[in-house]
C-alpha positions as CSV (number, residue, x, y, z in Angstrom):
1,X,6.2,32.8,18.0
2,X,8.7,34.9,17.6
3,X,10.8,33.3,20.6
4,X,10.2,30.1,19.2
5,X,11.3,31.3,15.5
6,X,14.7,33.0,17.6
7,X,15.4,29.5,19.2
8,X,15.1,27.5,15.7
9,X,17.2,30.6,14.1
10,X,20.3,30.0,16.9
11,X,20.0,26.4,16.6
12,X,20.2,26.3,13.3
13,X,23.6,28.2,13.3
14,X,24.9,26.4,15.7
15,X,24.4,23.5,13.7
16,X,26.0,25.2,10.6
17,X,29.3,26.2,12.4
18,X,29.2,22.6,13.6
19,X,29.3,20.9,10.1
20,X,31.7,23.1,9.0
21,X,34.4,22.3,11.4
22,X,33.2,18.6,10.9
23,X,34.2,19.1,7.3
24,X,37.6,20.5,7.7
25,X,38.4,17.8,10.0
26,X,37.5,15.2,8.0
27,X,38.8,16.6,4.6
28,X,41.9,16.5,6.1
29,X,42.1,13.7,8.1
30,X,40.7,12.0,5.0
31,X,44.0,12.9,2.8
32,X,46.0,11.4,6.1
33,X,44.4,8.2,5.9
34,X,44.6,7.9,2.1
35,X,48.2,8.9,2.0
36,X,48.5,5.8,4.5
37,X,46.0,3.0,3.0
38,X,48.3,3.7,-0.8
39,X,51.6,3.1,1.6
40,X,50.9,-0.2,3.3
41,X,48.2,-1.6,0.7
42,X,45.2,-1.3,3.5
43,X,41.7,-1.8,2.1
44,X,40.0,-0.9,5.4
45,X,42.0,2.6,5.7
46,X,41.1,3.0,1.8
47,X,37.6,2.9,2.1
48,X,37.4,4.4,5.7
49,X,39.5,7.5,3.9
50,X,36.9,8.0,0.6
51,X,34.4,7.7,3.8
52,X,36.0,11.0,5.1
53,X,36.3,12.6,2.0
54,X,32.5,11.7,1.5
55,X,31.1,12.9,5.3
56,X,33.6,16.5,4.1
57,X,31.5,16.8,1.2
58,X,28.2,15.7,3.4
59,X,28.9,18.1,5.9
60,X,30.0,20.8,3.5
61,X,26.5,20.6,1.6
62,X,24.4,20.5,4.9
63,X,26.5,24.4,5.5
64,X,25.0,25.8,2.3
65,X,21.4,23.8,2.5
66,X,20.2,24.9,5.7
67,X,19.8,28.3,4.3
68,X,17.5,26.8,1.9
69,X,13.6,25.4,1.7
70,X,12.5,22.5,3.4
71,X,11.5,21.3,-0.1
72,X,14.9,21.6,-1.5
73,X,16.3,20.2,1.9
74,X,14.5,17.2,1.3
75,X,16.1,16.7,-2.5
76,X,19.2,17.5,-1.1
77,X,18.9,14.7,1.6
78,X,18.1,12.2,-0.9
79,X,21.1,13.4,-2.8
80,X,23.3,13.0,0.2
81,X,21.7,9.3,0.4
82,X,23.4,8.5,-3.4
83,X,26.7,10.1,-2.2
84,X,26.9,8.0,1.1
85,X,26.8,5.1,-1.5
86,X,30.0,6.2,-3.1
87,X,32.3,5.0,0.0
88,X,30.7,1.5,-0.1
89,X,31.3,1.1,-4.2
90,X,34.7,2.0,-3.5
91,X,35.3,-0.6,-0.6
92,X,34.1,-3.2,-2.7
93,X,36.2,-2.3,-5.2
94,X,39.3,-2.2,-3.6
95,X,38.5,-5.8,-1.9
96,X,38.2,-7.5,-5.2
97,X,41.3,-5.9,-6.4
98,X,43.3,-7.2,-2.6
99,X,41.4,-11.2,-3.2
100,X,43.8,-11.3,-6.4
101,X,47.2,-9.7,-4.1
102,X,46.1,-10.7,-0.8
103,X,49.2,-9.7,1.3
104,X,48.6,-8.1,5.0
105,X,49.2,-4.3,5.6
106,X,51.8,-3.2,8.1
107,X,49.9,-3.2,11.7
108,X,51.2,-0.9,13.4
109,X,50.5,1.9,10.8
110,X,47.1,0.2,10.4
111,X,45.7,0.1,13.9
112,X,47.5,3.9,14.7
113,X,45.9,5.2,11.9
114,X,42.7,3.6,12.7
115,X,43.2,5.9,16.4
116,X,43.6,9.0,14.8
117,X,40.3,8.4,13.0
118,X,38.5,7.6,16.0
119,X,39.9,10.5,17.3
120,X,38.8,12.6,14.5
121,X,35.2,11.0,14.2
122,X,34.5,11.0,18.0
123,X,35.0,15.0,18.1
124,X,32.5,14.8,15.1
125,X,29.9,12.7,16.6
126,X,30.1,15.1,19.9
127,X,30.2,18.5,18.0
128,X,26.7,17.0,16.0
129,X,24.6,14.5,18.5
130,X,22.9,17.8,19.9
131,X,21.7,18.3,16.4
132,X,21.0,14.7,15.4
133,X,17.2,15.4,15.1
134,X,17.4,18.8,13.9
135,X,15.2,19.5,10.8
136,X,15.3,15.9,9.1
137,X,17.6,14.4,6.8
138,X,20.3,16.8,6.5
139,X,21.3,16.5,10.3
140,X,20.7,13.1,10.2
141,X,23.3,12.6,7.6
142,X,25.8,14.2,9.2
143,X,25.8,12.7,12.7
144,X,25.5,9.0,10.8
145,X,28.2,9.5,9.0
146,X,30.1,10.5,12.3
147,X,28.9,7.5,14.0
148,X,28.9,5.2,11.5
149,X,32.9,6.4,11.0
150,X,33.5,6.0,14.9
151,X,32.5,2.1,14.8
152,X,33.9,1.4,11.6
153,X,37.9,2.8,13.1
154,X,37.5,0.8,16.6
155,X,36.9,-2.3,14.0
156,X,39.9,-1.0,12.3
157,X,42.0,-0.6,15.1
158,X,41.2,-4.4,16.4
159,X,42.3,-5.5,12.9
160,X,45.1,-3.7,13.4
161,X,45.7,-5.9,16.6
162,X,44.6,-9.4,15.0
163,X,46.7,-8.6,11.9
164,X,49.9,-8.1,14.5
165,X,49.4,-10.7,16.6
166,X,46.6,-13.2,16.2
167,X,46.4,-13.7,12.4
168,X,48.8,-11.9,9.7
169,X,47.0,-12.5,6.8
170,X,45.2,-9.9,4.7
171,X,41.8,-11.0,5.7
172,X,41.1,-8.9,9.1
173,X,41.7,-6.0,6.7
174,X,39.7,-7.3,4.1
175,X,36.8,-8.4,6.9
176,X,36.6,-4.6,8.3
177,X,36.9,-3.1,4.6
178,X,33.7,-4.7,3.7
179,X,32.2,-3.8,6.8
180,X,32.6,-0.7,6.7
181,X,31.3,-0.5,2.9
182,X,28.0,-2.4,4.8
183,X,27.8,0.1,7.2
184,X,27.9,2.9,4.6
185,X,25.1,1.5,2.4
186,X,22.6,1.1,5.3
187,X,23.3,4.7,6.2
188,X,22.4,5.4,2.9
189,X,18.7,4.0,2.9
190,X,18.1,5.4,6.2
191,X,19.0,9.2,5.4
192,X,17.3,8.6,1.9
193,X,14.0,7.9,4.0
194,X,14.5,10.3,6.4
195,X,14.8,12.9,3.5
196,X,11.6,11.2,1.5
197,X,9.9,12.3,5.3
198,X,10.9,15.7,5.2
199,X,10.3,16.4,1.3
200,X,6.9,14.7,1.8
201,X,5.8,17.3,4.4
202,X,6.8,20.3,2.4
203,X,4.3,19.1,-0.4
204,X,1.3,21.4,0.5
């Protein structure tokens, strides 16, 4: 018992030093990609960049929960599940605005931004697959997010391509922007059930 309870303790840190340097890396690369989606009018980098700021805040919570109950995990989970929401809102958002202005962002800066973020999110999903189905919903969260993020910048990336040399428009922007806002919402129920799981076997 109290290997077992030794082996839950260590993997349980690991998986707190993990999030936290999944955090920092996406807080930061998160004010990168913003910076860029406001300089060249990209709706896909502006909702791939409030993604980042959302898996930061995701990651940063999962830090501070793990110390807590499995009850209160499980709340904190279906929090996490309204937050993942946010990026999709946002998305949508910003593709009605471009429909009225539909002009196509610069290429270049779209599909090497759209690297970087792969980049960023691939180091993510590595640092956290090992953890994936550690205690429920709050690891489950984070390596989505991750995933979810490394998908959505390859689809970035190719409309970075399309937009230079197949079809400058604003639409393979405005295609992936909405994806990724999909994406994001289908995160969100699963993690919300995943955390229903977990508060529902706490419940004595």
């Amino acid at each position: 018992m109290n290997l077992q309870r030794q082996r839950i303790e260590e993997s349980t840190d690991g998986l707190r030093r993990a999030v936290l340097v999944v955090a920092v890396l996406n807080l930061v690369y998160g004010l990168v990609e913003f910076a860029v989606a406001l300089a060249i009018g990209s709706v896909s980098l502006f909702a791939d960049s409030v993604d980042f700021f959302e898996d930061a805040s995701v990651n940063l919570l999962i830090f501070f929960a793990l110390a807590w109950s499995l009850r209160l995990r499980g709340r904190i989970g279906m929090a996490l599940a309204g937050i993942t929401l946010l990026p999709a809102l946002a998305g949508l958002w910003t593709a009605i605005e471009k429909l009225q202005m539909p002009t196509a962002p610069d290429a270049l800066a779209l599909g090497t931004t759209g690297l970087g973020a792969l980049a960023i999110n691939l180091i993510s999903a590595f640092l956290l697959a090992r953890f994936r189905d550690h205690r429920g919903s709050l690891a489950r969260a984070a390596f989505l997010s991750a995933r979810n993020d490394a998908v959505a910048n390859v689809a970035i990336i190719f409309a970075g391509i399309f937009t230079a040399y197949l079809w400058h428009t604003a639409w393979p922007d405005l295609i992936v922007g909405i994806a990724i806002a999909a994406m994001n919402a289908d995160a969100g129920v699963k993690i919300w059930s995943a955390a229903r799981e977990e508060h529902a076997s706490a419940v004595p």
